[in-house]
Structures are given as structure tokens and as C-alpha cells.
C-alpha positions in Angstrom: 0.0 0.0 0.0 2.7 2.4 1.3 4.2 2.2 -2.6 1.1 2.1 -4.6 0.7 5.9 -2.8 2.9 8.0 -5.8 2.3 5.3 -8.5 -1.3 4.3 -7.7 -3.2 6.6 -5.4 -6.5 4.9 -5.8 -4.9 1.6 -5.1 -3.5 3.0 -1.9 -7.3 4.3 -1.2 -8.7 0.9 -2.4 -6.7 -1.1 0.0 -6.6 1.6 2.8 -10.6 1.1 2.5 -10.6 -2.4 2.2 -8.3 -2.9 5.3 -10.9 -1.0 7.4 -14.0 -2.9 5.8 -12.4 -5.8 7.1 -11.6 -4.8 10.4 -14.9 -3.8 10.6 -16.4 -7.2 9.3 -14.0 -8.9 11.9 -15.2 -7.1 15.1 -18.8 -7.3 14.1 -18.4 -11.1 13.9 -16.0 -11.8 16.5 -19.3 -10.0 18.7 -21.8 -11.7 17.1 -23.2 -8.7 15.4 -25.1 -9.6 12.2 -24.5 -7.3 9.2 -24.6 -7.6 5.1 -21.5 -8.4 2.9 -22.9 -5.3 0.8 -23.1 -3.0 3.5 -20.7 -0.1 2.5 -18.1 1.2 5.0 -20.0 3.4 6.6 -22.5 1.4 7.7 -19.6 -0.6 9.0 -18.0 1.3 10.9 -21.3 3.1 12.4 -21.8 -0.8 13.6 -18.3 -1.5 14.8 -18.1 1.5 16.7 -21.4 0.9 18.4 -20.5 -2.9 19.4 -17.3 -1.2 21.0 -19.6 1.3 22.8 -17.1 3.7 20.8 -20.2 6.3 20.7 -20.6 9.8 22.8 -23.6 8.3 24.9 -21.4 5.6 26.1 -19.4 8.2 27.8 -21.1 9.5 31.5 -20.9 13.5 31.4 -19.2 13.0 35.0 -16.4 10.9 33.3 -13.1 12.8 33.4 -12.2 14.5 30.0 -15.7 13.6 29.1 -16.2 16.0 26.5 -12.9 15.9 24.8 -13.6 12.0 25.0 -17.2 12.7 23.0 -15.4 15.2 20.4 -12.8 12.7 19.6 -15.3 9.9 19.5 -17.6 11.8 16.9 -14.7 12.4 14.6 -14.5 9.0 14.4 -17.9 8.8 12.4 -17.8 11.9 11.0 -18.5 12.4 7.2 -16.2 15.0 5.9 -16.4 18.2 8.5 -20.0 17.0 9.9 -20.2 14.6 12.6 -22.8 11.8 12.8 
């Protein structure tokens, strides 16, 4: 991948994406968490992170750092500049 990234940008992106969609794929089963083998990525990841309780409202508002915590977990999900 780390080659293809001056010769073949969009096989860089292809495999960068791929690598994720797996990962993905690979929590969601290793939980037990049915999805599709069309879903696209970011209904993967929206899933993944949810099985990991990797979303803002698994965060208590009296946890320390709480809100840096819930800005950092959105940007995980967010689509370009807007978070989910």
C-alpha cells in the first residue's frame, strides 16, 4: 500500500478502504453482530463502533475528560467536516 501511494493513489485508497471494511467485518463477527457483505463502509464502521460502545452516549458526562472524550469519539464517524 505504502508504494502504490505516488504510482497508484487509488490503489492505496482501495486497499486503505478495504483494510478498514475488514476490520470492521472482523469485530462485528468476533461479537456476534449480524451485518450484510454489501453493507458499504460506513455502515460498518457506524456498527463497529457501536458494538465497542465507541459512541458519545457511552461516555457518563461525569467521566473525566468527558467532552474531549465525545469530540474525539464523533470524529470518528464523521463524514467530511460533519459529525454523525
Amino acid at each position: 500500500m505504502r508504494g502504490a501511494i505516488e504510482d497508484d493513489p487509488g490503489l492505496a485508497i482501495g486497499t486503505a478502504k478495504e483494510i478498514v471494511e475488514t476490520t470492521c467485518k472482523t469485530i462485528l463477527t468476533e461479537r456476534g453482530v449480524p451485518y450484510e457483505q454489501d453493507d458499504d463502509l460506513l455502515k460498518l464502521v457506524k456498527e463497529a463502533r457501536r458494538s465497542l460502545l465507541l459512541v458519545p452516549e457511552s461516555i457518563p458526562d461525569s467521566a473525566r475528560g468527558a467532552e474531549a472524550v465525545k469530540k474525539i469519539i464523533n470524529s470518528l464517524g464523521a463524514r467530511g467536516s460533519r459529525p454523525e
